[in-house]
N, C-alpha and C positions, 0 to 999 in steps of 0.2 A: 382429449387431454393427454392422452397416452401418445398418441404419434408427434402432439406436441413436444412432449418431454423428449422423444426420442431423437426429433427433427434437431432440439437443441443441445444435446447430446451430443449428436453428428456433428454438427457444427464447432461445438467448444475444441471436440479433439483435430479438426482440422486448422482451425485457427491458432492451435496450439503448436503445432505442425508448422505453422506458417511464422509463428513468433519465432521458434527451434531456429529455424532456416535465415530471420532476417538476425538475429542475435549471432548467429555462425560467422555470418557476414559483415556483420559491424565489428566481430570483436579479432575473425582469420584473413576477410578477405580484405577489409579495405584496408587495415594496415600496411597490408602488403603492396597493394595499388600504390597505396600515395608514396611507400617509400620503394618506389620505383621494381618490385616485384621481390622483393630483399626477404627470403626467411629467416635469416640470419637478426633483423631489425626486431621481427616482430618475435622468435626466440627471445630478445631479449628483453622482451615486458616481461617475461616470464621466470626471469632469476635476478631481478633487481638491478640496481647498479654498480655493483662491487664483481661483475662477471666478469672475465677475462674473453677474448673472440674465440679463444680453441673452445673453452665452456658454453658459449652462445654456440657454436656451429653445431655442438654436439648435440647439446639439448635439442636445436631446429632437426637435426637425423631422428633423434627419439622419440621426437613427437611430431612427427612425419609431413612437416612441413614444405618437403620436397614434392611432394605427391603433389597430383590430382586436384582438385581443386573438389569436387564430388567427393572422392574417395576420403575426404581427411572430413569433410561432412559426416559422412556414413561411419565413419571411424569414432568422432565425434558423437552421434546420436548414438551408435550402440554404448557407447560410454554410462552414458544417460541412463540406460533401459537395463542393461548387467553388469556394470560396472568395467573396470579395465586395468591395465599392469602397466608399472612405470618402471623402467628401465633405468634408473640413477646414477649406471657406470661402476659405483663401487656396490650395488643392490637391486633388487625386485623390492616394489613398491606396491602397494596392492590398494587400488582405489576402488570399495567395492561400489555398487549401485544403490542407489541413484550416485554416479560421477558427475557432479557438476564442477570438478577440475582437482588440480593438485597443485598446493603451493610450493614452488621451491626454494620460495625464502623461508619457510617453517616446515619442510619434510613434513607437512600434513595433508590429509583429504580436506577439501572444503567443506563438503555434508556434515559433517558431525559438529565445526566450528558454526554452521549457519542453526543446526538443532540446537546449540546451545544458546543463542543470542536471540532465538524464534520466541520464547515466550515474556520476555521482557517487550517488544514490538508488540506479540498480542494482548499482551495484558494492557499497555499504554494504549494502544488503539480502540479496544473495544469498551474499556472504561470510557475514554473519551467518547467512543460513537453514541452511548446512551446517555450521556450528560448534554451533549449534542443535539441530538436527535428529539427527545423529549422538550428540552427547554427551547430550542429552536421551533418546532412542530408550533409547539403551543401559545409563545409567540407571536409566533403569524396568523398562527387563526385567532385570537384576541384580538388583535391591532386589526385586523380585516371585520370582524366583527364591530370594532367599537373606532371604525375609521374616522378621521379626523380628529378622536379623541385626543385628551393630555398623554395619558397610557401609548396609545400608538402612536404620538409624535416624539415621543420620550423615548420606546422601546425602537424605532427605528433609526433615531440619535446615536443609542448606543448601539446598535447591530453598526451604522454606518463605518462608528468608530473601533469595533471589532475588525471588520472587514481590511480596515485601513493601518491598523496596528498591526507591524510584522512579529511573528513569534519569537523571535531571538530579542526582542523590544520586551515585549509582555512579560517574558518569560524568565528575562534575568532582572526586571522591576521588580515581579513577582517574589522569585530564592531573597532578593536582596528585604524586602517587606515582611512578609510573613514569615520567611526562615530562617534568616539570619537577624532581622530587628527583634521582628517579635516571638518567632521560636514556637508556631503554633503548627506550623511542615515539617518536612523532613528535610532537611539540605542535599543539595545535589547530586548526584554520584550514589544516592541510596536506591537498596533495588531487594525484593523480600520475596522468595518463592512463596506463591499462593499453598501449596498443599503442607510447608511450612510453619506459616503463620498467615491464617487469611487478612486479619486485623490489619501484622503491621504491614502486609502488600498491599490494604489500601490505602494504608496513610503512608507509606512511602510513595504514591503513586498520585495522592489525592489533588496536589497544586499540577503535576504536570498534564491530569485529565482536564482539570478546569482554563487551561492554560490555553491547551490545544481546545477545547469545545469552545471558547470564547471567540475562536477564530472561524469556529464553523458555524454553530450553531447561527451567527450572524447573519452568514450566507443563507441559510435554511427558513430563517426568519423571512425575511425579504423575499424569499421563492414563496414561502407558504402563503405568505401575505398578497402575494400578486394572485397565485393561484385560486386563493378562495373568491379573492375577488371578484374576480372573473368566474367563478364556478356558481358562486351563489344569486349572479344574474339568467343564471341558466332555464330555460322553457322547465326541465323537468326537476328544480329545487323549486320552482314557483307550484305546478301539480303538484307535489309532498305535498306543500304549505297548504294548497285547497284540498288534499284529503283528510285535514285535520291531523295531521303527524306532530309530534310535539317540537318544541324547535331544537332539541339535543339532538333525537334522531334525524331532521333537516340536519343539521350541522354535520354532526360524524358519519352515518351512513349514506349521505347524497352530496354535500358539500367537500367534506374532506375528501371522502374517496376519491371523487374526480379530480381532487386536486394533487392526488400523490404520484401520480406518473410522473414527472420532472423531480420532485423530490427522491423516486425511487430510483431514478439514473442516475442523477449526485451523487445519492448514497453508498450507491454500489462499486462508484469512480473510487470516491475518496477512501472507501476503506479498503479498496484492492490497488489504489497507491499506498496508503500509509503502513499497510500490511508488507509490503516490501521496504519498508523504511521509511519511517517517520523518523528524516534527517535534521530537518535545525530540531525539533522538540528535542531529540534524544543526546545532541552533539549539545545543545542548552545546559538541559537536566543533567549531563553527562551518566545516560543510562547505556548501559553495554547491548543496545537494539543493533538489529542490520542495519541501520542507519548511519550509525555510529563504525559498523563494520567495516561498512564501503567507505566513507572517508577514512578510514584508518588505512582500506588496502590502495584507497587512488594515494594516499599521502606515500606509502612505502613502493607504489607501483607495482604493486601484485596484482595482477591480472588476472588470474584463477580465483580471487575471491569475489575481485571487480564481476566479471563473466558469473559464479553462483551467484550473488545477490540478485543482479537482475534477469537471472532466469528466475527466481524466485519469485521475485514482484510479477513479472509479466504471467507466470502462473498463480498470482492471488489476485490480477488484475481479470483474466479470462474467468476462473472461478467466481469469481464477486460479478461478472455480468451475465453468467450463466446463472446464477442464485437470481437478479436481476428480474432475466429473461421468465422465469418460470413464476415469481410474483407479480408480474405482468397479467399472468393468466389467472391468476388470483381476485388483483382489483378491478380489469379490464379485459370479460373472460371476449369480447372481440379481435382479441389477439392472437387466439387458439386458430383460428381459422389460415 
């Protein structure tokens, strides 16, 4: 189990490596490619559209877009790991570590503007995952259990109809019914520090988790539902059943379990996306998430906030499948090998 853990270790941090590198690339190099090798072009995602070219040419010298094509990489990751100094012409600018960029349309570091938008995303998301997670799981195993039923021709109805409803649909049906008609939620744009008032973060929070879990939990339903099904025709659900096991433990300890590998990779997907921005819920809700962030910095063209956001996701995306990879060995200890 130990060289397991270690093997996946190894891995996270090279793959992370690997995310650094294609991210560099998407955000220094190919701009530059398409517009014809121009650092002057792609200086100018970086100070919006009110720059003058002597302003553009400058900022592309300061932030050394002349160079190397490696070297502004390596310049770039150490950024990451110690932080790094900005040059502003009239000042020294100090972007300390973690540097996932500086904006120059707000003279700010990005990190501290991504720390402060972090817990409104976590809080939305991981409400959601359990409202999710729970009512979907169980769901599926119901409806797989009581197949052909009214219950599972009902419950798959409405998962269909989840599935198929987009969230920016649900979501402002939702504000407009319960928050604003009838006044039992919070309306939009409300957002409560948990260590504040834990109450009202989750009745501020409470329509946008049900909002979003109605979208997933759907999905989960439908997995769970295939899965047992299939699991509970299985050679060794059938042995339980002739050792005399009760049918709960059939069910949860031999049935489900084998049916949680595909639900444990969903799960790991969608909350190491929505951990870097859960964008229509939050731009819906209008909750101040990274979600909300990055459409705010693609809408002004800031590029340094654009660039932290998604290094951020792509690092809650690698973490959520290395959590993944190591439950793996948990439900399915075959995988250790």
């Amino acid at each position: 189990m130990v060289a397991y853990i270690v093997r996946r270790l190894i891995a996270a941090v090279i793959l992370l490596l690997i995310v650094s590198a294609v991210t560099f690339a998407i955000f220094f190099v190919i701009p530059q490619i398409a517009s014809g090798g121009s650092p002057e072009t792609l200086a100018g995602r970086y100070v919006g559209r009110a720059a003058t070219p002597e302003t553009i040419k400058l900022i592309a010298e300061r932030l050394g877009f002349y160079d190397p094509i490696y070297i502004q990489y390596l310049n770039w990751l150490k950024g990451v790991f110690v932080g790094s100094t900005i040059d502003l012409g009239t000042g020294i600018a100090q972007c300390p570590a973690p540097c996932f960029g500086y904006s120059y349309i707000t003279n700010q570091p990005v990190w501290p503007d991504l720390l402060d938008r972090a817990p409104v995303t976590m809080s939305l998301v991981f409400g959601a995952a359990v409202i999710w997670l729970i009512f979907g799981v169980t769901t599926g195993v119901v409806s797989a259990l009581r197949r052909g039923s009214i219950f599972d021709r009902t419950a798959m109805t409405i998962a269909l109809g989840g599935v198929s409803l987009p969230i920016f649909f649900t979501g402002l049906v939702s504000l407009t019914f319960f928050s604003y008609f009838l006044g039992w939620t919070a309306p939009g744009g409300t957002y409560v520090d948990f260590a504040e008032n834990p109450a009202a973060w989750a009745y501020a929070l409470i329509l946008p988790w049900v909002t979003l879990a109605l979208l997933l939990s759907a999905q989960y339903a439908r997995l769970t539902r295939a899965g047992m099904l299939e699991t509970m025709n299985e050679d060794f659900v059938r042995t339980a059943r002739a050792k005399g096991l009760t049918e709960r433990d059939v069910v949860v300890k031999h049935g489900l379990r084998g049916a949680l590998t595909p639900i444990l990779t969903i799960f790991g997907l969608d909350v190491g996306l929505l951990l870097g921005g859960a964008v229509l819920t939050e731009s819906t809700f209008s909750l101040n998430g990274l979600g909300k962030y990055a459409i705010d910095a693609i809408t002004n063209q800031d590029l340094p906030k654009v660039l932290g956001v998604t290094l951020v996701a792509a690092f809650f995306i690698v973490l959520a499948n290395l959590v993944v990879d190591l439950l793996y060995a948990v439900v399915d200890p075959r995988v250790r090998t």
